[in-house]
C-alpha positions in Angstrom: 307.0 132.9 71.4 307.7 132.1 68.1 304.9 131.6 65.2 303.2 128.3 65.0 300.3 127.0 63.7 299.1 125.5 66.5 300.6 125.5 69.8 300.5 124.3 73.2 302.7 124.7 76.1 302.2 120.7 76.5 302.4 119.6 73.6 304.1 116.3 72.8 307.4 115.6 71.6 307.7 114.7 68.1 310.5 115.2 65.5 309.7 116.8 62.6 310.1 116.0 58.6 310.6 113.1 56.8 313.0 110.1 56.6 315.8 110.9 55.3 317.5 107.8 53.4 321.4 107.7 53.2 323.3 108.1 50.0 327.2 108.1 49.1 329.0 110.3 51.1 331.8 112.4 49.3 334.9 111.1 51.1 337.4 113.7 52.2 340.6 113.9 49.7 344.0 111.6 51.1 345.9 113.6 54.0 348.9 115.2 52.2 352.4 115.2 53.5 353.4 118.4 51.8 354.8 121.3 53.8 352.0 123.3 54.9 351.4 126.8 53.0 353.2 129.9 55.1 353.1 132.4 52.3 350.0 134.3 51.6 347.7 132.6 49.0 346.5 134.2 46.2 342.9 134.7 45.3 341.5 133.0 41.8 341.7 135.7 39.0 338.8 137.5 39.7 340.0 138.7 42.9 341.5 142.0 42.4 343.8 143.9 44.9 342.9 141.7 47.7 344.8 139.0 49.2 344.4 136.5 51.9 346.7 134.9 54.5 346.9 132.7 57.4 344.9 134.2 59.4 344.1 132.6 63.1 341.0 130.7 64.6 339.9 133.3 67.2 337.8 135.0 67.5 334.9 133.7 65.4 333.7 136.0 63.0 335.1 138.8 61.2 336.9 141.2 63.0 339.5 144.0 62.4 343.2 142.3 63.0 346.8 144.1 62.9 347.2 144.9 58.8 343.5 144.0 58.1 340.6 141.9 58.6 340.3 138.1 60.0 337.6 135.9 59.4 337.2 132.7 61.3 334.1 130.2 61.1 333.5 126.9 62.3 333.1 123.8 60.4 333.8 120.4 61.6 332.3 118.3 58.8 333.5 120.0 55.9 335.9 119.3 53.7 336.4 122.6 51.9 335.8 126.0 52.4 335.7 129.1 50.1 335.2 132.8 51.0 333.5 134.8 48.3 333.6 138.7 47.8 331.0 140.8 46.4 331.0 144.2 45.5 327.3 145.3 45.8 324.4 144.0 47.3 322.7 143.2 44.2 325.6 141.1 42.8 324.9 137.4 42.4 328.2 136.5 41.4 331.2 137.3 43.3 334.1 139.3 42.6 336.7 137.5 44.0 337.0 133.7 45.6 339.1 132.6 48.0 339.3 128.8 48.4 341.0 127.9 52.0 343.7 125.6 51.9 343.0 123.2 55.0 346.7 122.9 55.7 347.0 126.3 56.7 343.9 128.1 56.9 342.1 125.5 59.6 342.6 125.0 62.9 341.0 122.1 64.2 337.2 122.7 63.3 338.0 126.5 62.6 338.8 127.7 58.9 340.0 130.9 59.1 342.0 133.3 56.7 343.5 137.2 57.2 342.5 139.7 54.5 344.4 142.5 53.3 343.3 145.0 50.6 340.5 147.0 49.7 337.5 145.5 51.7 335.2 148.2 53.1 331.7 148.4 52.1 332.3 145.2 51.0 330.1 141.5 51.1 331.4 138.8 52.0 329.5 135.1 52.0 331.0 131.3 52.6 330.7 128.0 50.5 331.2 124.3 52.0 332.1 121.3 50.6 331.5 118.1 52.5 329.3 114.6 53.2 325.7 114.9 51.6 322.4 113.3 53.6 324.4 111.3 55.7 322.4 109.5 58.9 324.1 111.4 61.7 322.6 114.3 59.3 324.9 116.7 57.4 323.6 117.8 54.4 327.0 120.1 53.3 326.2 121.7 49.4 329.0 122.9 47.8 327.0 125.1 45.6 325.2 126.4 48.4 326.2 130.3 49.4 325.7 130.7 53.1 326.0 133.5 55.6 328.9 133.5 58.6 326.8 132.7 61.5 328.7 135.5 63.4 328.0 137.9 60.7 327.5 141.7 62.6 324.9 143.2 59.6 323.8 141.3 56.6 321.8 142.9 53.2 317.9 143.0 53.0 316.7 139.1 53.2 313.9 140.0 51.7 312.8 138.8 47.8 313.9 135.3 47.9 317.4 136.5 48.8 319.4 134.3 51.0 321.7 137.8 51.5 325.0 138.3 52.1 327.3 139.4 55.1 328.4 143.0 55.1 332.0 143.9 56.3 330.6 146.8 58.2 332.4 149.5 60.5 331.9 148.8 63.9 333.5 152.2 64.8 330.6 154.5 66.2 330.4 158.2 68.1 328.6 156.7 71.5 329.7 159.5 73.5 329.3 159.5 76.9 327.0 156.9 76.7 327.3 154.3 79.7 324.9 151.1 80.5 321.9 152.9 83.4 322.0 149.4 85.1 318.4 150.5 86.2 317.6 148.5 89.2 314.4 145.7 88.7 312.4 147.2 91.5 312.3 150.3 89.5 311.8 149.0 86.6 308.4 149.3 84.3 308.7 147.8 80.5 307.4 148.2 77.2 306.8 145.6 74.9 306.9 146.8 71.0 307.9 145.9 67.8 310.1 148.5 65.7 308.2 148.8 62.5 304.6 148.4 63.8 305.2 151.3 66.5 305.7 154.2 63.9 305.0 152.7 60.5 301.3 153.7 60.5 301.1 157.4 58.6 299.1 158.3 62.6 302.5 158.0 63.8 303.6 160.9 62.6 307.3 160.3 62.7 309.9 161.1 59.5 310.8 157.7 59.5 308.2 155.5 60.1 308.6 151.8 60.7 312.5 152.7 61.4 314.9 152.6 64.5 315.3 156.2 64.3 311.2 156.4 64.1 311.5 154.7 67.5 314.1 157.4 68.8 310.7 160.2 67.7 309.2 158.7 70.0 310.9 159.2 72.8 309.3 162.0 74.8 305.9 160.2 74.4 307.9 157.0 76.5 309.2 159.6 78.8 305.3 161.1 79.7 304.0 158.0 80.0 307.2 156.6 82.7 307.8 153.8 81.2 311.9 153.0 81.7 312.8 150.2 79.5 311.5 149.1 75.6 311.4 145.4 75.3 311.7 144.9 71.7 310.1 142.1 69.7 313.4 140.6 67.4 315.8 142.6 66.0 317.9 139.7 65.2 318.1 139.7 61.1 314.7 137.6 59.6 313.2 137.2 56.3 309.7 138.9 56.2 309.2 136.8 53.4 309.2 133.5 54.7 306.0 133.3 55.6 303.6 131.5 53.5 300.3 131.5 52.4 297.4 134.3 51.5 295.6 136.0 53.7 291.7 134.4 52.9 289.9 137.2 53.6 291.9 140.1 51.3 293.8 137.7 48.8 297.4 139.6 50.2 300.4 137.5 50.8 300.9 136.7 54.3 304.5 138.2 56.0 306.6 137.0 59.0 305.5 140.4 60.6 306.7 139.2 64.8 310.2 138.0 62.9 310.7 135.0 65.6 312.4 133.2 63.2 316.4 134.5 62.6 318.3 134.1 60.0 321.6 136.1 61.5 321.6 135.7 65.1 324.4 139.1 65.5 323.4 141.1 62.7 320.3 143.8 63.7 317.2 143.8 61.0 318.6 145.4 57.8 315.0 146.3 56.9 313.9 148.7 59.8 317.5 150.9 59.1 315.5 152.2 56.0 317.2 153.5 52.7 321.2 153.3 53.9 323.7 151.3 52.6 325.1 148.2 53.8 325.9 148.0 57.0 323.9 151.6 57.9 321.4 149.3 60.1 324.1 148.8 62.5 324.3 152.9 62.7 320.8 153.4 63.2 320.2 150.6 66.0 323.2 152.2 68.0 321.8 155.8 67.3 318.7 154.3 68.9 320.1 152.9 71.8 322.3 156.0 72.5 319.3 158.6 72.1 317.0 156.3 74.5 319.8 155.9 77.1 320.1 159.5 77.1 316.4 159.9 78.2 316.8 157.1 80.7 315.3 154.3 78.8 316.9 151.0 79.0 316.8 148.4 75.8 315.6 144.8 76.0 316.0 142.8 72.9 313.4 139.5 72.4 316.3 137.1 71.3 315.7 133.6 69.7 318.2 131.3 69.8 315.5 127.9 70.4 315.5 127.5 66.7 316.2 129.4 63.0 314.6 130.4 60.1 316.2 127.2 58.3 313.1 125.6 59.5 312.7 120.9 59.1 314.2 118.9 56.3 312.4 121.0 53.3 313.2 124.8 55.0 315.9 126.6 53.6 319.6 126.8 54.0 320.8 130.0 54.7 323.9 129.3 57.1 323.8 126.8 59.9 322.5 123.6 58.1 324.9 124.2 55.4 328.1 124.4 57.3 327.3 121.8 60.0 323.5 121.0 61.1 324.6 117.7 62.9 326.5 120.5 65.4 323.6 123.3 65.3 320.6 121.3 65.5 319.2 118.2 67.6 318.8 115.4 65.3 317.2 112.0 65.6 319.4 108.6 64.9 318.4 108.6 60.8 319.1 112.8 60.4 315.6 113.9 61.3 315.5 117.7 63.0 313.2 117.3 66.4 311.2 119.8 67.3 310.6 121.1 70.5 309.6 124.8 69.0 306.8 124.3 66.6 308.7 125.4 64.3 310.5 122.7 62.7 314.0 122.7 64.1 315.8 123.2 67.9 319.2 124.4 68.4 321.3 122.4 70.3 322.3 125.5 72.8 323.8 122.8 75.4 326.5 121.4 72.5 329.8 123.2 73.5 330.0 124.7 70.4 326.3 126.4 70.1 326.6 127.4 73.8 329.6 129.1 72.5 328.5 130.8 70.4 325.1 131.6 71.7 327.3 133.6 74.7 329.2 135.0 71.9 326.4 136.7 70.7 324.9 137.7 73.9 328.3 139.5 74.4 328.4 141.3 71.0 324.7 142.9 71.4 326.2 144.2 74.8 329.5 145.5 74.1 329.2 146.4 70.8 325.2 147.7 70.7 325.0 148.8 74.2 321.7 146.4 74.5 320.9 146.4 78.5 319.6 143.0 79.0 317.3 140.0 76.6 314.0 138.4 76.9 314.5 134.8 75.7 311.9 133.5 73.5 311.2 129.6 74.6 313.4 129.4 76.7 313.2 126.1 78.1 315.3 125.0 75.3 317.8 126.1 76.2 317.8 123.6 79.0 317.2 120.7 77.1 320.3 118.0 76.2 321.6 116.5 72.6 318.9 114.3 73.2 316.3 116.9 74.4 316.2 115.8 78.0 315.4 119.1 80.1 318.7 119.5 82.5 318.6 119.9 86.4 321.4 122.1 85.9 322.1 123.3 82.5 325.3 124.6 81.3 324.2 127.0 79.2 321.4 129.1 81.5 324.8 129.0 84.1 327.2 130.6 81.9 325.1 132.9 80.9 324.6 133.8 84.3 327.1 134.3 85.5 329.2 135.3 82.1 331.5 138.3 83.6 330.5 140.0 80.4 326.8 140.0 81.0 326.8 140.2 84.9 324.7 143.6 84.8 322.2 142.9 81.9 319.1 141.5 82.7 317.9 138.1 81.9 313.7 137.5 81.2 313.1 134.2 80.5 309.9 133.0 78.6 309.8 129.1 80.9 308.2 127.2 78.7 308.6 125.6 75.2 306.5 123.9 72.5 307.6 120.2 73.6 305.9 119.8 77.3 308.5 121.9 79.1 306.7 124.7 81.4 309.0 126.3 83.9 307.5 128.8 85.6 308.5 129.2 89.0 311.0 126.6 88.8 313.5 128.2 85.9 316.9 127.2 86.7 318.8 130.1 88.1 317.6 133.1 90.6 319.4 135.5 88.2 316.8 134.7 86.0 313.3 136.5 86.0 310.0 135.3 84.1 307.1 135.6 82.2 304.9 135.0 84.6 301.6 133.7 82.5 299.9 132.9 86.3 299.9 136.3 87.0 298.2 137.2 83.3 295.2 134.2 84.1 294.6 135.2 87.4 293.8 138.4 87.1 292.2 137.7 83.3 289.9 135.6 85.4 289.2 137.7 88.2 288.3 140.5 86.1 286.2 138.9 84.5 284.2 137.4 87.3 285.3 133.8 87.6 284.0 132.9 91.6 286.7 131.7 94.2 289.9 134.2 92.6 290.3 136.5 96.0 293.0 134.3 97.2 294.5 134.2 93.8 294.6 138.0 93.1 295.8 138.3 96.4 298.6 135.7 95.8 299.5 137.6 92.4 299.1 141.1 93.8 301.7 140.1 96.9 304.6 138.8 94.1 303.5 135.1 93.3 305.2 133.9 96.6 303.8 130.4 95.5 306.0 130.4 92.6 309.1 132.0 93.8 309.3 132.1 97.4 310.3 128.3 97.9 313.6 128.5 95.7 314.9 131.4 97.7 314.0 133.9 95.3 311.7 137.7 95.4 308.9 139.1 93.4 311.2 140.7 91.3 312.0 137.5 89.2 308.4 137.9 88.2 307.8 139.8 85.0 303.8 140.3 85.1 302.3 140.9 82.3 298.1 140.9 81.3 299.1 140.9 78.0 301.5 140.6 75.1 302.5 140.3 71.9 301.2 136.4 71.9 297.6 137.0 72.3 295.0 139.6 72.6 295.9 143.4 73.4 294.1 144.5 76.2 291.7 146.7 74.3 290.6 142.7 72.2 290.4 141.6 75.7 287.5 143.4 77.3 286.0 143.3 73.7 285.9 139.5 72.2 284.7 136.3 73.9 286.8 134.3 70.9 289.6 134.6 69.1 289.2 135.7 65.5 292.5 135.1 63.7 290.9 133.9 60.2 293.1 136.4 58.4 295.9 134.0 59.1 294.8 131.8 56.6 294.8 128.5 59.1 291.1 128.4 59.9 291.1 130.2 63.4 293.0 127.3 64.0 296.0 128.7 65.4 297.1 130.6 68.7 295.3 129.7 71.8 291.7 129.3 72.1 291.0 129.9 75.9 292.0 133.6 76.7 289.9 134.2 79.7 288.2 137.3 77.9 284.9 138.8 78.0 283.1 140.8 75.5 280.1 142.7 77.9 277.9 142.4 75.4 278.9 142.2 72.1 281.5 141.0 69.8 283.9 143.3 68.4 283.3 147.3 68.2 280.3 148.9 68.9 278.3 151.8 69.4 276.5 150.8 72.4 277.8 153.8 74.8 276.9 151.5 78.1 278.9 148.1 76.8 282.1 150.7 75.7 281.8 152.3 79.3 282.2 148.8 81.1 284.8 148.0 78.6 287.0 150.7 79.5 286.0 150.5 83.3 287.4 146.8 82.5 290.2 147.8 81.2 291.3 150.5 84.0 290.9 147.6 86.7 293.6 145.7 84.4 296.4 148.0 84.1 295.9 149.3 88.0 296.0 145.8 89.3 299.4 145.5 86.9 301.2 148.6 88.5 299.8 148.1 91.9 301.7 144.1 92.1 304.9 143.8 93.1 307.4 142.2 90.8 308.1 143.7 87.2 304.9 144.9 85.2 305.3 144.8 81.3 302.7 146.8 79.6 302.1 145.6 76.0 302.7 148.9 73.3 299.4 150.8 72.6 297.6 149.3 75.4 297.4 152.7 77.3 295.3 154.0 74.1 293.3 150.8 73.5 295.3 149.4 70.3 293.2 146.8 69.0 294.1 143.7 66.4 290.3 143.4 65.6 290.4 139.9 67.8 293.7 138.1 66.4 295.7 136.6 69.0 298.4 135.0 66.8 298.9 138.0 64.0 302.5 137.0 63.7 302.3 137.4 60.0 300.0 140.5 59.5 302.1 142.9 58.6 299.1 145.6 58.4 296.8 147.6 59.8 296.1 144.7 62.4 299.3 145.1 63.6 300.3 148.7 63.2 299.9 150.9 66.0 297.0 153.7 65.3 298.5 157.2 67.1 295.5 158.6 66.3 293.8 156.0 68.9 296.2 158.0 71.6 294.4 161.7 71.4 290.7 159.4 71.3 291.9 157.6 74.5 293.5 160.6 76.0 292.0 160.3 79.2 293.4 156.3 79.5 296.4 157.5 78.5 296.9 159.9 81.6 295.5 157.1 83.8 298.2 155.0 82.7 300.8 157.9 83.6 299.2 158.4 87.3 299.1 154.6 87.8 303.2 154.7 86.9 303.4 158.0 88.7 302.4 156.3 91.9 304.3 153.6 92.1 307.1 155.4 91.7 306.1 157.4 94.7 305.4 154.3 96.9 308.9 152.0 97.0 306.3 149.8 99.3 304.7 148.6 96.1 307.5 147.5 94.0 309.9 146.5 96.7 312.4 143.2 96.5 310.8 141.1 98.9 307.7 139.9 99.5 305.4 141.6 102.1 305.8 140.0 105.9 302.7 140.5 108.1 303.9 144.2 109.3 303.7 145.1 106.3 300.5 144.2 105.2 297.0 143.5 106.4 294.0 141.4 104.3 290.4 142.2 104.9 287.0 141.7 103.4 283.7 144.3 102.9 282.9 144.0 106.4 286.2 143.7 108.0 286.5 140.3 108.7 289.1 138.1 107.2 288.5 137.6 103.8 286.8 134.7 102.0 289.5 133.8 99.7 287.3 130.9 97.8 284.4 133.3 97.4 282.1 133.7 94.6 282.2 137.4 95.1 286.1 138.4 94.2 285.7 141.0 96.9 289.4 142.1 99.0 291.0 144.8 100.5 294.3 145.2 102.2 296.1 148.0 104.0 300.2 148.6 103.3 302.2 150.0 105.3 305.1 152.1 104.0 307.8 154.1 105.6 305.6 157.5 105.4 302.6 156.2 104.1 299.8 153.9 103.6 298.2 152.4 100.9 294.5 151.0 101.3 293.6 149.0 98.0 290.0 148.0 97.5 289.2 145.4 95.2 285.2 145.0 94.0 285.6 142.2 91.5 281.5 141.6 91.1 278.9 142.7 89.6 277.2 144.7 92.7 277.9 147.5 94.2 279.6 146.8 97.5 280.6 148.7 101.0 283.7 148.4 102.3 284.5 149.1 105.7 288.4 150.0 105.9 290.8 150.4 109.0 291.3 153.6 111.0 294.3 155.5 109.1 297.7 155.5 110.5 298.0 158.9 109.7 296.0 161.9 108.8 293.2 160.5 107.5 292.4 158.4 103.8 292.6 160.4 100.5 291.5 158.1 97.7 293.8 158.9 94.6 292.7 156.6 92.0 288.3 155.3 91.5 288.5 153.3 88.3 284.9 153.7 88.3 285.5 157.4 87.1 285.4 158.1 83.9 286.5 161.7 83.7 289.4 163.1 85.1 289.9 166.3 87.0 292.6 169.0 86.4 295.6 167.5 87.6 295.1 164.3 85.5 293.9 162.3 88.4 291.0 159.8 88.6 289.2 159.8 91.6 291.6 162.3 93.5 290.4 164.6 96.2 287.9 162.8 98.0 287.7 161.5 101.2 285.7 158.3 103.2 283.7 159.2 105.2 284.1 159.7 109.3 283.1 156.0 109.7 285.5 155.0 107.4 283.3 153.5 104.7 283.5 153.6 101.5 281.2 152.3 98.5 282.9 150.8 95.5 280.8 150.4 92.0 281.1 146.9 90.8 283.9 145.7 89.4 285.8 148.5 90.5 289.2 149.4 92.0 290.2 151.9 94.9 293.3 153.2 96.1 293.4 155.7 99.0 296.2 157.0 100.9 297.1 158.3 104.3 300.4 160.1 104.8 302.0 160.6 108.6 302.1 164.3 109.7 306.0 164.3 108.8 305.1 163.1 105.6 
C-alpha cells in the first residue's frame, strides 16, 4: 500500500484539505470566425530549426508519426496550451515555445501538434492556461510547467525539480525475447524493491541500487526457484517528497517504497544510474530481457489509486495542472476526497482516466515486456465519481478482459484506505489477491493462538471460504506471511511491537497488531536457545507458505533473515533499515538452502499447487491419534495425507508448545520417507532437512513442538 501515517483498512471516509473559496474565473477569449490555421505554425524566436504542425488527437502522448513526432494531451478545461523545448536537463528555461492555436491544434478536449526538426535527446514539458479555484475545482496556472501525463521517461525528480519529459527512443535490441506466459500454478514470486536489493556495498554487484544490479543477481533468483520478481514501483516518484527528520539520527526522511507517482508511463530515472535522458528506459528493458532469458517473469506494483500531487497544498506536477476536476474525485466546493490516505483518489471509473489508466497498462506490456501488475489499493479502482464502490466496475472489466493484456497477470491488493476490504469478493475471477487471511492465520497459528487447526487447515487447502463460492480456485489467492507493508519475517519471530520511531510520527504509524512473537526478548540477541526457536519459527512459516495451494509470495531477503530492526512502515527509510544485507545470506546459509528444498518440492508435487481445490479423494484430515481432528482446539495440532498421481504427501503439523506423537495412515506405497523436520537445524549433504529417515513399523512419528513434518511415499512405478 501506499505510505500513510496512519492507516486502517476501515477507516472512515473523509475528504481531505481545506475549503477552498471561489474567486474570478478567467473567461475563455470570444469564439473566432476566422479560417482555421492549415499551414504549419511557427515557433516564437527562440525555437530554432524546429517547427510544428497540425498534428492529430491520437494517440495520447508522444509518439513517432510519418515525417516526425506527434504529441497529443488532453485538456478539457483549458483555454491555452503551450509546448516548451529544452535542450538539457538542467535547463530552466526553454529553448523554444510553441503556443497551440485552439483552431487547429485541438480536437475536442485533445491539443495536439506534429513536430518536425531536430528533436532527439530532447525535453519537452506543457503549460496551461484556464479557470483558477473554481468550485467544481480546476486550479489551471499558466505559469505552471507540467509533465505530459503519457510521458514514456522523464529527468531525475529529485532536488525540488518538478522534471521534464524526455523525447526518448523507444527503439530497443529485444531479440528473441517473447512474454513466458508462466502458468499461476507454477508460479512462486518475489517481492523486492530495485535499489534496496543491491544498493548495500554486501551486495556486491557493479551497479548497485540499479536495474542492471538486479539483472547480477540473477543466478542467485535462479538457485533459490523463485520464477517471477514482483517489483515495488517503478512508475517515476520523487524520493524527495517525503517530509520530516528522522528523530533518532537528525537525517532527512526519503520516500524510499516510492507509492506515490509522479509519471504513471515513465520507469524511475533514478535506479538507471549515471545515463542520459531517457537511458532508464534502456536499462529497465535490459532487465526484463536478461530475466526472461533465465525464466523469470516481471511484475510491476502499479499505483494508479492516487499521485504524488497529494490534497489542496501538494504539488502540481501534471494532472492537477491540466485538469484535476477530470483526474481526481472532488467534493461539491473543489475539495480532493481521500480514500488513499494520502490526500487525493484518481477518478479511474471517469472515461477519460480509465482511458488512460488501460493506456498505460498497455504501454508497460508492449513496449517494456512487463508480464503482469500487482495493484496497489485496488479497491479504488472500483469506486464511482462519487466514491460509491461499484457492483460491476468498468474499469476492473476492461482491464480484464483488454485484448492487449489478456495473458498478463492481474494481483489485486482488495482493500483501500476508505472502508473498502475485498478479499474474496474482488470483482472479476481474472483477478487474483493478496490474500491478508492467509498471512493472520498462519501468523497466529505459529504463534500459538488456541482454536487455529481449522483455520490453517482452511488456508493450507486454498482459502475455499473466500474463493470457492464465486466460482473461482486457489490460484486467485496470492499468500503471502509477509511483505513489504509490515514486518519481514526475520522482525516477526523477533519483536512483540512495532518499533517504527525512526519515522519521525511517534510509532504512530503502520499497524499496531501484527500477530508476532518475540520468544523471549525484544530485538537481537545472543541468547543461543531464544535464536534457535526463532529460526525453528521461522522454518514452520515459509514451509507452511510453499506447502498451500494458491500462489506463495516470499518477501526479498526473507530466506536469509533480512531484518528492518522492528519497522513495519519504513516507507521512507532509505537506509540501512531497508537495504538488503548479502552478507546476512552466507550467515543464514543453511535457511537459504531450506528455502530452495521447500521450492524444489513443490515443484516436484503438481498435487500441492494445483488449480482446484482438493475433493475428498484427494485428501484426508486427521489428529495425533487418528481421529478426526479437533479443529477449535487449544492445541493447533493436524495432519493430513495427499494423494497425488505417483505419490503421497503426509504433512504433520505440531503448532504447541509439547512434544507430540502422531500416529499416521498406512502408506499407499512403499513406505514414508520424511523429507523435510523443521525441528533440524543442520542439514545433511544433499541440502536436505530431515531427509532419510523413516517412521517407524507402527507408523508413528514424534514431532518437537511447534514443528513441521513432511514425509513421502512413492508407488513402486514411481
Amino acid at each position: 500500500m501506499a505510505s500513510r501515517a496512519i492507516w486502517s483498512p476501515m477507516a472512515d471516509d473523509k475528504a481531505a484539505g481545506a475549503p477552498v473559496g471561489v474567486h474570478g474565473r478567467r473567461q475563455a477569449p470570444p469564439p473566432s470566425h476566422e479560417p482555421a490555421q492549415a499551414a504549419s505554425t511557427p515557433a516564437e524566436p527562440d525555437s530554432g530549426p524546429v517547427r510544428i504542425d497540425r498534428g492529430e488527437p491520437l494517440p495520447l502522448g508522444l509518439h513517432d508519426c510519418r515525417d516526425g513526432l506527434n504529441i497529443a494531451v488532453f485538456s478539457r478545461h483549458a483555454t491555452a496550451m503551450t509546448l516548451l523545448l529544452y535542450e538539457t536537463a538542467a535547463g530552466t528555461q526553454p529553448s523554444a515555445r510553441f503556443p497551440l492555436d485552439a483552431r487547429c491544434h485541438r480536437t475536442g478536449d485533445i491539443w495536439h501538434a506534429s513536430l518536425t526538426g531536430d528533436l532527439r535527446g530532447k525535453l519537452y514539458a506543457l503549460q496551461a492556461d484556464g479557470p483558477r479555484s473554481r468550485a467544481g475545482g480546476d486550479d489551471i496556472d499558466p505559469h505552471q510547467t507540467l509533465l505530459d501525463p503519457y510521458a514514456a521517461a522523464v529527468t531525475d525528480l529529485s532536488g525540488g525539480s518538478r522534471g521534464r519529459c524526455v523525447i526518448a527512443d523507444q527503439r530497443f535490441d529485444w531479440a528473441d525475447d517473447a512474454p513466458l506466459r508462466h502458468p499461476w500454478s507454477e508460479t512462486i514470486l518475489y517481492e523486492t524493491h530495485v535499489r534496496g536489493l543491491t544498493i548495500d556495498p554486501s551486495s556486491g554487484v557493479r551497479r548497485p541500487g540499479e536495474y542492471l544490479g538486479v539483472v547480477e543477481k540473477i543466478p542467485y533468483f535462479r538457485e533459490l526457484g523463485i520464477t517471477a520478481l514482483e517489483l515495488m514501483p517503478v512508475q517515476a516518484f520523487d524520493p524527495e517528497a517525503a517530509e520530516g527528520l528522522n528523530p533518532l539520527s537528525g537525517e532527512r526522511l526519503r520516500d524510499y517504497w516510492g507509492y506515490n507517482p509522479v509519471a504513471l508511463f515513465a520507469p524511475m530515472p533514478g535506479y538507471a544510474g549515471d545515463v542520459a535522458p531517457g537511458g532508464d528506459l534502456i536499462a529497465f528493458k535490459t532487465m526484463v530481457r536478461e530475466l526472461h532469458r533465465a525464466g523469470i517473469e516481471i511484475i510491476l506494483d502499479v499505483v494508479f489509486n492516487h499521485t504524488a500531487e497529494g490534497g489542496r497544498n501538494g504539488p502540481t506536477y501534471s494532472f492537477r495542472g491540466l485538469d484535476d476536476a477530470i483526474y481526481y474525485i472532488l467534493t461539491p466546493n473543489g475539495e480532493y476526497v481521500d480514500y488513499t490516505g494520502c490526500g487525493n483518489t484518481l477518478n479511474c471509473n471517469h472515461p477519460v482516466v480509465r482511458s488512460m489508466v488501460v493506456d498505460c497498462l498497455r504501454h508497460w506490456v508492449i513496449h517494456c515486456h512487463v508480464d503482469g501488475f500487482r495493484f496497489d489499493l485496488a479497491s479504488v479502482l472500483g469506486r464511482d465519481e462519487q466514491g460509491n464502490l461499484l457492483a460491476n466496475p468498468p474499469l476492473l472489466e476492461q482491464i480484464a478482459e483488454d485484448p492487449i493484456l489478456r495473458d498478463v497477470k492481474l494481483i489485486a491488493e482488495a482493500w483501500d484506505a476508505g472502508g473498502a476490504f475485498q478479499v474474496g469478493r474482488f470483482p472479476g475471477r481474472r483477478w487474483a489477491e493478496w490474500n491478508c487471511h492467509f498471512r493472520d492465520d498462519v501468523r497466529r497459528f505459529w504463534r500459538g493462538d488456541p482454536g487455529m487447526t481449522g483455520a490453517l487447515a482452511t488456508r493450507l487447502a486454498g482459502s475455499s471460504d473466500l474463493y470457492q463460492p464465486g466460482g473461482e480456485s486457489p490460484l486467485n489467492s496470492i499468500n503471502f506471511i509477509t511483505s513489504h507493508d509490515g514486518f519481514t519475517l526475520n522482525d516477526l519471530v523477533s519483536y512483540a511491537r512495532k518499533h517504527n520511531e525512526a519515522n519521525g510520527e511517534d510509532n504512530r504509524d503502520g499497524l499496531d497488531e501484527n500477530y508476532s512473537d518475540n520468544n523471549g526478548a525484544e530485538g537481537p540477541t545472543d541468547d543461543p536457545h531464544i535464536e534457535a526457536m526463532r529460526l525453528h519459527r521461522i522454518r514452520n512459516l515459509l514451509a507452511t507458505l510453499l506447502l498451500s495451494r494458491g500462489v506463495p509470495m516470499l518477501l526479498g531477503g526473507d530466506e536469509f533473515r533480512r531484518t528492518q530492526a522492528g519497522n513495519n512502515n519504513a516507507y521512507c527509510q532509505d537506509n540501512a533499515i531497508s537495504w538488503y544485507d548479502w552478507s546476512l545470506a552466507e550467515r543464514n546459509g543453511e535457511l537459504v538452502q531450506f528455502v530452495r528444498r521447500l521450492i524444489a518440492l513443490r515443484k516436484a508435487h503438481p498435487v500441492l499447487r494445483s488449480e482446484t481445490f482438493y475433493t475428498d479423494g484427494e485428501i484426508n484430515w486427521f489428529g495425533p491419534a487418528g481421529q478426526e481432528p479437533d479443529w477449535n482446539g487449544a492445541d493447533n495440532r493436524l495432519g493430513c495425507l495427499v494423494r497425488g498421481s505417483d505419490v503421497a504427501l503426509c504433512l504433520l503439523f505440531n503448532g504447541s508448545p509439547a512434544r507430540c506423537r502422531f500416529v499416521v495412515p498406512a502408506p499407499p506405497g512403499g513406505g514414508w520417507e520424511v523429507v523435510i523436520d523443521t525441528s533440524k537445524e543442520q542439514t545433511t549433504a544433499d541440502a536436505s532437512f530431515g531427509a532419510g529417515h523413516r517412521m517407524n513399523a507402527a507408523g508413528e512419528i514424534w514431532l518437537e513442538a511447534r514443528t513441521t513434518v513432511v514425509a513421502v511415499s512413492r508407488s513402486k512405478e514411481a
